[in-house]
ZADO-81695 format. One line per 4 residues: for each residue x, z, y of C-alpha. Coordinates in nm, 4 decimals. Example, Ala and Ser with C-alpha at 12.3 -4.5 7.8 and 13.67 -1.06 7.14 Angstrom:
<nodes>
1.2300 0.7800 -0.4500 ~ 1.3670 0.7140 -0.1060
</nodes>
This chain:
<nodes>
-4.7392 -4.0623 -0.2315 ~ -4.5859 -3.8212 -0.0154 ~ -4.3160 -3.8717 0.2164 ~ -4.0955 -3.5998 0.0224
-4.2194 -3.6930 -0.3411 ~ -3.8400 -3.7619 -0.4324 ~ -3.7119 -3.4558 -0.2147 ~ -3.5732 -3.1357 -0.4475
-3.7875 -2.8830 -0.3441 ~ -3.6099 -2.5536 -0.2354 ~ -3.7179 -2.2642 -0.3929 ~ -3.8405 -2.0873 -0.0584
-4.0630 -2.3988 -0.0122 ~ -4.1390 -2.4605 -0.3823 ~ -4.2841 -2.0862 -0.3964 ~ -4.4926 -2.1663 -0.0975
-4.6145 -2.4675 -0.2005 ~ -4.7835 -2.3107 -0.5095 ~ -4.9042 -2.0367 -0.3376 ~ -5.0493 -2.3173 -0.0273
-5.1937 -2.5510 -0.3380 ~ -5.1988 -2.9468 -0.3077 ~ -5.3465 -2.9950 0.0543 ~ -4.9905 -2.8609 0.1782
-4.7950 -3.1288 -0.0135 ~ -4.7784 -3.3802 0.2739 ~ -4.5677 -3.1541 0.4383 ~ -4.4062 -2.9623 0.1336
-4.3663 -3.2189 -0.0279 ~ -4.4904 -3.3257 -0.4339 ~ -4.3852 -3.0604 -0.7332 ~ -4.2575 -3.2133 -1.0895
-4.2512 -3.1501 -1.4615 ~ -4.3640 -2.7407 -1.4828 ~ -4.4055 -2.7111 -1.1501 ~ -4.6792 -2.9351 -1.1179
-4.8267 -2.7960 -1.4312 ~ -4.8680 -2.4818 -1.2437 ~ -4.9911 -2.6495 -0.9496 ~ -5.2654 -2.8122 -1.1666
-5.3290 -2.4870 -1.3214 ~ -5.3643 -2.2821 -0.9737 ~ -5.5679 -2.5494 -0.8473 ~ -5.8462 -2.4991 -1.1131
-5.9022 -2.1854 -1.0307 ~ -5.8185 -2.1472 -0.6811 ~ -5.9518 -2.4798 -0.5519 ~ -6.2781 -2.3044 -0.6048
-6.2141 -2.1434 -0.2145 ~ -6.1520 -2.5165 -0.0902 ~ -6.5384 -2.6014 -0.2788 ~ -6.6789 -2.3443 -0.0924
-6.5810 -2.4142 0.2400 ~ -6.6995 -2.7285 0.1752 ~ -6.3504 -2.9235 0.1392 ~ -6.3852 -3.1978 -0.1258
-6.0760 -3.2104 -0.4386 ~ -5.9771 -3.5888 -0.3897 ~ -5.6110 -3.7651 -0.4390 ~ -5.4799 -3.8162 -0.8161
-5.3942 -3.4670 -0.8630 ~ -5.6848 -3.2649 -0.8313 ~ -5.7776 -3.0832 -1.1190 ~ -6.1557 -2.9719 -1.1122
-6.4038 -2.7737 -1.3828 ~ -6.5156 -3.1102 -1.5465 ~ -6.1816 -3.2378 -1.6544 ~ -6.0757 -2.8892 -1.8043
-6.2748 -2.6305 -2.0066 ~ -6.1504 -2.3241 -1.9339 ~ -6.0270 -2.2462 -2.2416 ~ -5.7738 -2.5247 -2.1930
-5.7128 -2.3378 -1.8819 ~ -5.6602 -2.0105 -2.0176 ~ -5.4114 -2.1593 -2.2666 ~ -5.2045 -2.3267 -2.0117
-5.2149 -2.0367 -1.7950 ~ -5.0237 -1.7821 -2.0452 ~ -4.7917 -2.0280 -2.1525 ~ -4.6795 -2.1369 -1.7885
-4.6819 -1.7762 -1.6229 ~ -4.5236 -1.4516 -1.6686 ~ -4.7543 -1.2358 -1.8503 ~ -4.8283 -1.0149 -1.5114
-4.8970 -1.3206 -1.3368 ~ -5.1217 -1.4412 -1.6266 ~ -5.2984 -1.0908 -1.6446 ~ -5.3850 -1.1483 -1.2474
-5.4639 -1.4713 -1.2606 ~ -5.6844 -1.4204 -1.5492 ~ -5.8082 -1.1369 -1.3556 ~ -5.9359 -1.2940 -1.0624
-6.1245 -1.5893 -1.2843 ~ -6.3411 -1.2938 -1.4334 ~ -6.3830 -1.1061 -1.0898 ~ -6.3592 -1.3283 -0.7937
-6.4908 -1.6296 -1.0022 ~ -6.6888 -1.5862 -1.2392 ~ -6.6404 -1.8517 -1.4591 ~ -6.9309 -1.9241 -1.6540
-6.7152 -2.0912 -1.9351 ~ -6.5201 -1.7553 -1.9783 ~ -6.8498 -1.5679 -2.0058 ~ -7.0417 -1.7183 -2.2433
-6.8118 -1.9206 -2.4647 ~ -6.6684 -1.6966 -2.7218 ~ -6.3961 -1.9234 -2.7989 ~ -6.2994 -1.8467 -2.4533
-6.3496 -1.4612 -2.4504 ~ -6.1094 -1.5047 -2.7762 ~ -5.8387 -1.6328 -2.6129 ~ -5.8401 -1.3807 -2.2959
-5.5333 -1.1255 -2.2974 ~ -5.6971 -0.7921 -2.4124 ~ -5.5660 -0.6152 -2.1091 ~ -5.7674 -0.3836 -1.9121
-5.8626 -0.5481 -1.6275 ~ -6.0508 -0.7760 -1.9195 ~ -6.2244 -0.5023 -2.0004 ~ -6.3470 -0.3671 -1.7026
-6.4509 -0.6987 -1.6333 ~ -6.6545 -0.8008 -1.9116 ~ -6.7926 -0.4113 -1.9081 ~ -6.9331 -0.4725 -1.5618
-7.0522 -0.8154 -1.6375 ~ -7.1919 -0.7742 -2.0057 ~ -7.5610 -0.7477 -1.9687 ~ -7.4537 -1.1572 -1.8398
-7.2986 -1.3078 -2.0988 ~ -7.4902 -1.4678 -2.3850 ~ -7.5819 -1.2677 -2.7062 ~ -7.3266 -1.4957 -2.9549
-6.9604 -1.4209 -2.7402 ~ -7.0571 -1.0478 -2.8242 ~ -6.8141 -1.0509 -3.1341 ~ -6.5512 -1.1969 -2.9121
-6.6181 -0.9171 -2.6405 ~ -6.5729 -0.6295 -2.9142 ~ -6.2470 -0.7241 -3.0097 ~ -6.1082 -0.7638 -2.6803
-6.2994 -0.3992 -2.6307 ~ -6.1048 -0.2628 -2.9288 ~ -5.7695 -0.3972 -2.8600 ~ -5.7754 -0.2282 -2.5308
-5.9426 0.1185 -2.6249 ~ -5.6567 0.1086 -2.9514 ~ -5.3795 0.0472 -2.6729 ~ -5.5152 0.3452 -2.4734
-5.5679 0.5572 -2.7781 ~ -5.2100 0.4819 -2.8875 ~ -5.0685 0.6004 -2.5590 ~ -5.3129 0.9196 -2.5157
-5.3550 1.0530 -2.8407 ~ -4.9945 1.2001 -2.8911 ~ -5.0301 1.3836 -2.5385 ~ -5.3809 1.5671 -2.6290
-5.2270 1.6785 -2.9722 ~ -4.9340 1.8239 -2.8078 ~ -5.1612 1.9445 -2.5044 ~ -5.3829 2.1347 -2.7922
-5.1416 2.2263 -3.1005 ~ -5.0985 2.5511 -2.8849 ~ -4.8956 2.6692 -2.5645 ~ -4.4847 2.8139 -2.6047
-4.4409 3.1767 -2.6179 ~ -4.1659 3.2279 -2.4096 ~ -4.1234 3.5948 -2.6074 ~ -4.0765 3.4242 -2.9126
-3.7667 3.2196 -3.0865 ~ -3.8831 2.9421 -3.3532 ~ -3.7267 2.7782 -3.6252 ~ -3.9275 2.4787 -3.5902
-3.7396 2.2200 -3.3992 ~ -3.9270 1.9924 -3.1918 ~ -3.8256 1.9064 -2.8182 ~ -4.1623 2.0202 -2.7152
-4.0412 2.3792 -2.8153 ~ -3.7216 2.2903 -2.6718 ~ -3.5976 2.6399 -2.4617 ~ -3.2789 2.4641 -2.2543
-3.2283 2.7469 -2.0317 ~ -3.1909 3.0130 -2.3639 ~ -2.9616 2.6945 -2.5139 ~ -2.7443 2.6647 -2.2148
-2.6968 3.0493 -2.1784 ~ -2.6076 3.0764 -2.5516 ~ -2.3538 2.7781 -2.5583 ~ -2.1555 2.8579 -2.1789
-1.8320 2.9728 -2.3543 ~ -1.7944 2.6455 -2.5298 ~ -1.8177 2.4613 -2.1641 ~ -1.4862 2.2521 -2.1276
-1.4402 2.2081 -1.7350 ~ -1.1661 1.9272 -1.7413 ~ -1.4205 1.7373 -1.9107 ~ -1.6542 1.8562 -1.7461
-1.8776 1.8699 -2.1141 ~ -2.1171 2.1396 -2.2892 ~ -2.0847 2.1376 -2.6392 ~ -2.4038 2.2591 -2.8248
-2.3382 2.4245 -3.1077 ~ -2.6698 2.6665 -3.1591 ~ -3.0204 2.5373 -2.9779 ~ -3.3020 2.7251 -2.9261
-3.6261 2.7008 -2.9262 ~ -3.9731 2.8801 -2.8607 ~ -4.2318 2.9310 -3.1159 ~ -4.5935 2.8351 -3.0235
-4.8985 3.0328 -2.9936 ~ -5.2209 2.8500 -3.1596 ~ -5.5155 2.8118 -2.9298 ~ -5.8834 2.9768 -2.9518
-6.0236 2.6266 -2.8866 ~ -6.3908 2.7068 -2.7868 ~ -6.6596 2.5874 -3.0172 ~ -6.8319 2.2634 -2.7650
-6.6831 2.0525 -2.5207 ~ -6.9270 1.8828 -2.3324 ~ -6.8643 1.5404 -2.1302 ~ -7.1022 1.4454 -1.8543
-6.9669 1.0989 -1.7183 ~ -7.0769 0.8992 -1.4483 ~ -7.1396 0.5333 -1.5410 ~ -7.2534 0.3892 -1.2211
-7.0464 0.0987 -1.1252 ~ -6.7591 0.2760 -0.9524 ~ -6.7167 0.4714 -1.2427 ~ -6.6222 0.1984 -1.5156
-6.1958 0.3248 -1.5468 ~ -6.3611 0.6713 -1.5876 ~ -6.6011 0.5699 -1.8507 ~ -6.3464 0.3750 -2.0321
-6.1038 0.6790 -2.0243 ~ -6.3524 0.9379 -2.1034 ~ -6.4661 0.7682 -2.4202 ~ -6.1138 0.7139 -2.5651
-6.0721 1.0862 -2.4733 ~ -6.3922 1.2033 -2.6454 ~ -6.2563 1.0398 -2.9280 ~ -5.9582 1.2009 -2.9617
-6.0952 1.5252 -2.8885 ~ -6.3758 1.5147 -3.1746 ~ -6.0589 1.4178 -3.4020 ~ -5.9666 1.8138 -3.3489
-6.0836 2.0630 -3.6025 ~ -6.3752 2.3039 -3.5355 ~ -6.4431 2.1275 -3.2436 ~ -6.7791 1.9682 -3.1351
-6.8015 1.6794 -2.8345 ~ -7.0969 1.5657 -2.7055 ~ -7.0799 1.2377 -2.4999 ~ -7.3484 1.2196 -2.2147
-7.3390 0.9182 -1.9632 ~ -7.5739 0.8814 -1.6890 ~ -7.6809 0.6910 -1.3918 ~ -8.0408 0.8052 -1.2798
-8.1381 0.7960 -1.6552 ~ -7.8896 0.9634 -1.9062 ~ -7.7824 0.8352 -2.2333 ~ -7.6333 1.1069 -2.5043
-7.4301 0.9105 -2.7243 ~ -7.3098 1.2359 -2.9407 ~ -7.3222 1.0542 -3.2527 ~ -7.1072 0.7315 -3.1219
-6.8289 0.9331 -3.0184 ~ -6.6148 0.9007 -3.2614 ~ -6.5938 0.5151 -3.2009 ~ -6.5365 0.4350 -2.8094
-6.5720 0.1026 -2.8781 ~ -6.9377 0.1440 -2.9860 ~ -6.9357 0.3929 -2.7087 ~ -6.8300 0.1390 -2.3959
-7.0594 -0.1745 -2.5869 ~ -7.3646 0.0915 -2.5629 ~ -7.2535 0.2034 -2.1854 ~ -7.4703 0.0222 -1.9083
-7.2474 0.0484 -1.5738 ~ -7.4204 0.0156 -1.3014 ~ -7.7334 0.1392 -1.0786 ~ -7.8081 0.4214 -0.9070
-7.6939 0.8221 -0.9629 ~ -7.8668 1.1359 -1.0596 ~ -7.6415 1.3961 -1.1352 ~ -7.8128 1.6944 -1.1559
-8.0846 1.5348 -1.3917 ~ -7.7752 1.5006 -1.6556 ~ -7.6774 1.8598 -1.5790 ~ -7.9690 1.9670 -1.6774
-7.9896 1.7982 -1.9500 ~ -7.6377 1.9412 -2.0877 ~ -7.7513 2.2768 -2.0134 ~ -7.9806 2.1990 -2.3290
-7.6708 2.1292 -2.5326 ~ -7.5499 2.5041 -2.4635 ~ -7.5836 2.7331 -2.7458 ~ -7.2972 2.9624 -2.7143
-7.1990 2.9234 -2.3042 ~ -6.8465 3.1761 -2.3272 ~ -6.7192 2.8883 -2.6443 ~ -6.8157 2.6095 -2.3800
-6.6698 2.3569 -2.2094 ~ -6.8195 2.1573 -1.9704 ~ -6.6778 1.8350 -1.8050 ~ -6.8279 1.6113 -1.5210
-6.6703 1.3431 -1.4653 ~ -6.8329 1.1735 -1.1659 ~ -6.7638 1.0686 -0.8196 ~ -7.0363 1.2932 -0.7004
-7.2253 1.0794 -0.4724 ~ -7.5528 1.2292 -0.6032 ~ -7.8416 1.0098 -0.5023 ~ -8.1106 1.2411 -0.5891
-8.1782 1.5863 -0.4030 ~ -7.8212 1.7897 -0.4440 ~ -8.0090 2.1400 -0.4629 ~ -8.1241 2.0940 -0.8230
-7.7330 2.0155 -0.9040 ~ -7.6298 2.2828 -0.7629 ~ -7.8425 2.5198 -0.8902 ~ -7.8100 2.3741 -1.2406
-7.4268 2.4277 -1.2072 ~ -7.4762 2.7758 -1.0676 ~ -7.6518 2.8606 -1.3692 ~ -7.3578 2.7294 -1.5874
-7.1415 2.9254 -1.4591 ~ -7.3296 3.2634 -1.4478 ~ -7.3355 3.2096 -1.8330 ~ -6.9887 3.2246 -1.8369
-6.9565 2.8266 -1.9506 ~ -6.5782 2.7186 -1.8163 ~ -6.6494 2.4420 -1.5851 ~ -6.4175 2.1748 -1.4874
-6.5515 1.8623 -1.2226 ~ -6.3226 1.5308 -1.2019 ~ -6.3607 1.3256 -0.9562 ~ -6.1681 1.0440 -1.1246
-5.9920 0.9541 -1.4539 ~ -5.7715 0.7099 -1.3905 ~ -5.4085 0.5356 -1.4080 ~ -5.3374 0.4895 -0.9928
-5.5361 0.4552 -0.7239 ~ -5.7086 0.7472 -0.4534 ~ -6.0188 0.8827 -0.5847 ~ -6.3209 0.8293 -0.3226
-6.5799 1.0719 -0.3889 ~ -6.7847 1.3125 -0.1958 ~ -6.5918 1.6297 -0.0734 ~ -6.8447 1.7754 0.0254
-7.0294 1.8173 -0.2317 ~ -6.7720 1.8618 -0.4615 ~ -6.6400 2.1773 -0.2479 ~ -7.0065 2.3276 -0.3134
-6.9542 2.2966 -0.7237 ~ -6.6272 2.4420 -0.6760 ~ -6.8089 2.7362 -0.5011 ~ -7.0412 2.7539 -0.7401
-6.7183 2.8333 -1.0174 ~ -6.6497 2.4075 -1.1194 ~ -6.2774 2.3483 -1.1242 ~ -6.2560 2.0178 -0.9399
-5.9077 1.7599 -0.9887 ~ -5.8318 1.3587 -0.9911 ~ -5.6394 1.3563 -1.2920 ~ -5.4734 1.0572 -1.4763
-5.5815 1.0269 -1.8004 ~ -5.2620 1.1682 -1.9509 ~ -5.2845 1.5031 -1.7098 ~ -5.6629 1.5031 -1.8807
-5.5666 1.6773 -2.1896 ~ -5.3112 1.9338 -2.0401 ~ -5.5704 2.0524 -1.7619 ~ -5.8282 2.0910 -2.0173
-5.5926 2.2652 -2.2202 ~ -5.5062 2.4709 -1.9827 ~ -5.8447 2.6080 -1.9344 ~ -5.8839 2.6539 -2.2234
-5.6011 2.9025 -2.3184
</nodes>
């Protein structure tokens, strides 16, 4: 037993302690009731850096792979940790670990937090885990591209149901038409200054002009490995986009082979299950092969969403996107579509698209549907 086993633990030392795991209890001394529970818990997953190095798990305590499944673990886990510790700790079994439990038992996959670090894990990891957890793996798929869908599908229809005409007063009273400035002016006799308070009587609003959507938006995406928060994004946004009337998608991913997956894309879960992330790049190959897709290049809209590493020849690219552009296709490049993060990608070459007439922008997916819509009008 330790020499401080009957020692309070200060909260300085007791979050130390967890964070140091069990061979730091002879000098921080023993944790009780939850405490330990999380010790036990952190140990199962991190001890794995101890087995590596070669340290053995010994003393009553230790808590190792063969006296816990993992989906014990996982259940333990989200009931003794705040759900963003749970989501990282969960995280780092699938990424840093591996664990061959979570990966092919689909009792396990069931029980994982459909969260999108899940996602992009399993994604990644998928051509690994054994054929019978691939029910489990679709609805942890779908609970995360529903979330996403959720939050992004209000912001296209806004981005697309058509642009304010500042020229024009509506009756239609939504705060997307909202016109404060016209509202304020109208409504500055009725300011009270002791109380410092507008009072509103008459609001105004614009009216909005409908867009002349074009006919085809293409998507060209990138699904090497760096490109798997893209991927996800772009399908959920393909999705949405075919939802819009007299409007035709096609969905194109590539690596040095390229996949059109047209007739998915009204399903990104089928969409991200079919995706293979991973491998090498040719870009211009899939250029070329959505120049076939072109039948009427001024109602076109072509989007590459790609990193632009190119590991073929970049001359063919760039002629190929040349070309697009001399036909008058509207041509927009993104170098990333994701939540955070700084995009790496190749300047270079994405400075020669632009020359070449590609718009080029790291957007967050929400920004995605007002930049599009912006070229658009």
């Amino acid at each position: 037993m330790s020499r401080h086993a009957n020692r309070p633990v200060p909260a300085h030392v007791r979050r130390w302690r967890l964070a140091l795991g069990r061979y730091s209890q002879n000098r921080l001394g023993d944790l009780a009731g939850i405490d330990a529970r999380m010790d036990l818990s952190l140990d199962y997953l991190y001890g794995r850096e101890y087995a590596k190095r070669g340290v053995r798990a010994s003393g009553p305590g230790s808590l190792d792979p063969t006296q816990v499944t993992a989906l014990n673990w996982l259940g333990e886990a989200r009931r003794l940790f705040p759900k963003s510790v749970f989501e990282t700790v969960q995280g780092h079994a699938l990424d840093r670990y591996a664990l061959g439990e979570i990966l092919n038992d689909p009792k396990t996959l069931a029980a994982l937090e459909p969260n999108r670090d899940a996602l992009r894990v399993l994604l990644s990891l998928k051509g690994r885990l054994a054929p019978a957890a691939g029910d489990a793996v679709r609805v942890v798929v779908r609970a995360v591209v529903d979330d996403i869908v959720r939050r992004l599908k209000p912001r296209v229809l806004q981005a697309f149901s058509g642009t304010p005409n500042r020229f024009r007063r509506s009756n239609f009273r939504s705060m997307a038409n909202f016109d404060w400035r016209a509202t304020i002016r109208e409504n500055l006799k009725r300011y009270d200054p002791e109380r410092r308070v507008l009072a509103l009587e008459r609001l105004r609003f614009f009216s909005r002009m409908k867009r002349n959507l074009p006919s085809t938006v293409v998507l060209c995406v990138d699904q090497s490995g760096s490109m798997v928060d893209s991927v996800i994004h772009s399908a959920v946004m393909a999705s949405i986009l075919a939802g819009l009337p007299s409007l035709r998608v096609h969905l194109v991913l590539f690596d040095t082979s390229v996949v059109d997956l047209s007739d998915r894309v009204d399903d990104p879960v089928e969409v991200l299950l079919a995706a293979q992330l991973g491998g090498g790049t040719d870009i211009g190959r899939a250029v070329r092969y959505c120049e076939g897709l072109v039948s009427a290049p001024t109602r076109t809209l072509f989007v590459l969403v790609s990193d632009f590493f190119e590991g073929a020849p970049v001359a063919p690219l760039v002629a190929a996107v040349r070309r697009l552009a001399e036909a008058q296709v509207k041509l927009l490049g993104l170098v990333a579509l994701v939540d955070d993060g700084e995009p790496y990608y190749d300047r270079e070459l994405a400075n020669r698209l632009a020359a070449c007439g590609m718009s080029i922008a790291a957007l967050t997916p929400d920004r995605f549907a007002d930049w599009v819509s912006g070229a658009i009008a």
